[in-house]
C-alpha angles and dihedrals in degrees: 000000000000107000125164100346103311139088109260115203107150158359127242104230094223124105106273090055092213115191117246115213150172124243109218096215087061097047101091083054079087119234134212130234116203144169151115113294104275090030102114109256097131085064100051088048089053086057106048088052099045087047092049082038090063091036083069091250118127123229138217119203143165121230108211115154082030101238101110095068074085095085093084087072130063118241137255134252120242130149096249084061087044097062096038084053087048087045094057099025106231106185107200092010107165133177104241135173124234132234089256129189115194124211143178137184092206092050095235114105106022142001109333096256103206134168129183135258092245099040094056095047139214094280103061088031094050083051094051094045088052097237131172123242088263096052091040086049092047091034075064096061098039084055081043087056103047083048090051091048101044097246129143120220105202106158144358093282091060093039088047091052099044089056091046082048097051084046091058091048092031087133097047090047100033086064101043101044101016134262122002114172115185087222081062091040092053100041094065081043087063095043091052081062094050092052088046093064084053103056099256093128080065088058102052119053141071146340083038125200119294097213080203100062082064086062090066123136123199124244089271089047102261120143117252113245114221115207119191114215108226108151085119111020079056082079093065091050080185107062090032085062094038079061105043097048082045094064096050089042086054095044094045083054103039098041119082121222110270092172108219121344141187093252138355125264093225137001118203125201111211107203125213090005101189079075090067094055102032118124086335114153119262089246095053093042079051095053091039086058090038090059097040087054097048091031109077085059095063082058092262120141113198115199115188111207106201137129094247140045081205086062084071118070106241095241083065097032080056092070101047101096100161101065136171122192130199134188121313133196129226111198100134144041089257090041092059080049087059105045084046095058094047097067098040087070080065125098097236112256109210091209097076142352112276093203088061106044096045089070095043102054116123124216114304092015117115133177097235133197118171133177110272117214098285094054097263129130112257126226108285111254128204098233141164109225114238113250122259124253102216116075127281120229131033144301139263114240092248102049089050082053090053095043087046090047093047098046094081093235108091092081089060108035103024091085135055134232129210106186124167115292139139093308093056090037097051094033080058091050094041085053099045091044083045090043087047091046092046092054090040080050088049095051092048093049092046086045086039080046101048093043084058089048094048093043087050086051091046088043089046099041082052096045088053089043091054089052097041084058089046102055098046078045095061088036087058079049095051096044082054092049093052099040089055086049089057101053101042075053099059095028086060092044085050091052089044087045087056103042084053096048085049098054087038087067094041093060089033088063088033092053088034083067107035076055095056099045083043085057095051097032103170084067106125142147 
């Protein structure tokens, strides 16, 4: 609740009630809500965005467990609420709605949420893909090589074809950027597939994510409050952190330095924070600090929801300096670590033992410390959080579509866009290659064609040779044939001739001499 000028979250339980509250000054030095599951950290969240809502300050929020989208309704009476409002004394306390604006990566339950390939970078999508230190190196210069050659990556398709692209030209390039190996190439192939089963092609893509359409005040100056939708991109942790670390890269780089100021210009709430830092590289844990650190002085306040203070790395747990700490248990040996270590980020209170209270607080109580004027943590107080004014609970699908039809956001984000960019460059390049080697293809296969053809006309002219020669062969033959014929002919007429003329000249003597005896007829012996 925003009252005189602060931030009022909560109340100490001792007996001076003294009002906790939340300099606004101080609220871009981040903060941390923590606390065992059931322990009432989604309320203290609500109120801390409506509070920096009505401070004219927009908020950005996940909605995990999707029961903050709420917040667009007021809520609703009951007695338990009114004894909480006469507890804390809440004069003029009244349930109110907030100017809401509803998103969601998977396009289901809000405005499709979408960034581009080259806008989130190699570093947080090699970490998003899972790639080792060789394919993110090699995920870099395929990134270098699309810049070098003017051409977008926008979504998966361009990103799927550019790789295909750099393994049909892996000599040119490996010469000219390093090492490329095609196992390295299809294995983040195989790792873009991955990420599309997951719903990762409905994250990249246009129109992409105006970071300044997150900066929006109502007409009665309260800050909008963004509320990511992630009951079901929660399921694929990876993608749900990409995104997130994405958002606080793309404001750190789009905002400009404004110093100090009164209060911030946006205050995100990162939900179950231990996903953010889970098995992430140690460049990329090193960027994320860096950023926590730079970005409060671009006006930015960064908030991290988890159960535990042990689920941050200390170089960004360091820089949370606004906590609220809710109940811890203490089951188990690491447990009792835990709990340890949480109270040892408190500045001791006197009054009571930290150790003892953290695991004793009831629902809605919280052991607070926030920044005082001069930027040091207060005392830690034993405190119930004030109940928020939006409604609890979740929304009924027709009351998040009106909420989503009212926001002003749904004419310039509803719809995709597909422009040119490397898939249909490369697609145009692949086609015309495809369209060169076909008719390459063509002319061999008409020379291969003709060669057949005039290997068919030789085989054919020699054939017809061949049987042009045989055929005067066997008509040589034949004449032979004939001619020896002929002469055996001739040679066997002569021998008849002969025989004939033989035998002519036998009866001629032998007639010549029947003829004589006949003459002289009377010749006897």
């Amino acid at each position: 609740m925003y009252k005189d000028g602060t931030l009022w979250i909560g109340m100490t339980k001792n007996e001076a009630k003294e009002h906790i509250c939340i300099i606004p000054k101080m609220a871009n030095r981040h903060g941390l809500i923590a606390g065992a599951t059931g322990t009432g950290k989604t309320i203290t969240l609500k109120v801390l965005a409506e509070s920096f809502s009505d401070l004219g300050v927009p908020v950005f929020l996940a909605d995990v467990k999707g029961d903050l989208a709420s917040m667009c309704q007021p809520g609703v009476d009951s007695e338990d609420m009114q004894k909480r409002i006469t507890k804390f004394g809440l004069e003029g306390f009244r349930y109110t709605s907030y100017p809401t604006c509803i998103w969601d990566v998977l396009q289901e339950g809000g405005h499709p949420l979408r960034t581009t390939i080259s806008e989130m970078g190699p570093l947080l999508l090699a970490s998003l893909l899972e790639l080792n230190d060789t394919q993110s190196d090699i995920l870099s210069i395929v990134f270098r090589i699309a810049d070098d050659q003017q051409m977008l990556l926008l979504d998966l398709k361009d990103l799927r074809l550019m790789l295909e692209y750099v393994g049909r030209n892996l000599q040119e390039y490996t010469l000219t950027y390093g090492n490329i190996t095609k196992q390295s190439l299809g294995a983040i192939s195989r790792s873009l597939v991955a990420l599309e089963q997951q719903g990762g092609d409905l994250f990249f893509g246009e129109p992409a994510l105006d970071i300044r359409d997150w900066m929006r005040l109502d007409a009665q100056g309260r800050g909008y409050i963004n509320v990511l939708h992630c009951a079901k991109l929660i399921n694929s942790p990876k993608l749900y952190a990409t995104f997130m670390l994405w958002m606080m890269s793309e404001l750190f780089e789009e905002l400009p330095e404004v110093g100090d100021p009164e209060k911030p210009k946006i205050v995100f709430f990162f939900d179950e924070a231990h996903l953010l830092f889970e098995n992430a590289s140690r460049p990329l844990l090193q960027k994320i600090e860096q950023v926590v650190k730079l970005i409060r002085s671009k006006g930015v306040g960064i908030y991290f929801i988890t159960q535990s203070p042990r689920d941050i790395p200390d170089g960004v747990l360091s820089q949370l300096g606004n906590r609220v700490q809710h109940a811890l248990r203490a089951y188990t040996p690491s447990d009792q670590k835990a709990v340890k270590a949480a109270c040892q980020s408190f500045r001791t209170n006197p009054a009571f033992s930290t150790e003892e209270v953290i695991t004793q607080l009831g629902v809605g109580e919280a052991l607070i410390s926030f920044l005082d004027a001069e930027g040091r943590p207060s005392v830690v107080e034993e405190c119930k959080v004030l109940p928020p004014q939006s409604r609890m609970g979740s929304i009924e699908d027709a009351e998040r579509y009106a909420c989503m039809f009212t926001d002003g956001m749904a004419s310039k984000y509803d719809a995709a866009v597909d422009r040119e960019s490397a898939y249909e460059i490369l697609k145009k390049r692949f086609d015309e290659q495809a369209a060169e080697e076909q008719r390459i293809e063509e002319e061999k296969q008409r020379a291969k064609e003709e060669a057949e053809r005039e290997k068919a006309a030789e085989k054919a002219r020699r054939e017809e040779e061949k049987l042009r020669k045989e055929l005067e062969r066997q008509q040589r033959e034949r004449q032979k044939q004939l001619e020896r014929e002929e002469r055996d002919r001739q040679k066997k007429y002569a021998s008849v001739e002969k025989g004939l003329n033989t035998m002519m000249n036998t009866i001629g003597r032998e007639a010549g001499k029947a003829i004589f005896r006949g003459l002289f007829g009377n010749r006897r012996r």
